[in-house]
N, C-alpha and C positions, 0 to 999 in steps of 0.2 A: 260299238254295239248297235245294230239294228234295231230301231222302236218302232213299232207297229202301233197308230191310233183307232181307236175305238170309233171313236166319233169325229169328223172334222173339223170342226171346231176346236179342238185341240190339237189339231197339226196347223191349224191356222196359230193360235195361239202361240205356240210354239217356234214358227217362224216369223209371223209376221207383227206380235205382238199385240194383237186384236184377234176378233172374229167377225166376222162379215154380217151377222143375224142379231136383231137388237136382243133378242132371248138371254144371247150369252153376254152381257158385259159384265168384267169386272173391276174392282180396284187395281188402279197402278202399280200398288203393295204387291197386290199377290199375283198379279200377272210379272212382275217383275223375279219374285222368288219361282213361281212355275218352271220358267224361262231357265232358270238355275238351276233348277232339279235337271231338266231334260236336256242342257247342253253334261250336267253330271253325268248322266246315263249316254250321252253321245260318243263321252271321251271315255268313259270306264274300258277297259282291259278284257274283263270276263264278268261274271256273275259273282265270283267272290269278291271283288272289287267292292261291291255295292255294300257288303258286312262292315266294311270302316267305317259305313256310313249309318248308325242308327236307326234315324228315321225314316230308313228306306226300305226296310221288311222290320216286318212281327215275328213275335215269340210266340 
């Protein structure tokens, strides 16, 4: 699947597991689960793919 970032700092984040701008730092914790989400969303199929996954859309 194709992800489009908003901001770069999150395509930073995403690849290189930092961001270059002291603004954005975060926990190791949660840069590590991010990282998890969007390699999820990398290898996902389609868009229904993502419904097995709960916490990845609202009701």
């Amino acid at each position: 699947m194709k992800i489009e970032f908003e901001h770069e700092y999150l395509r930073e984040l995403s690849e290189e597991g930092k961001a270059s701008g002291k603004k954005y730092r975060f926990q190791p914790k949660v840069i590590k689960q991010y990282r998890k989400v969007v390699d999820l969303l990398y290898d996902a199929p389609n868009t229904e793919y993502l419904y097995l996954h709960k916490s990845l859309y609202k009701k």
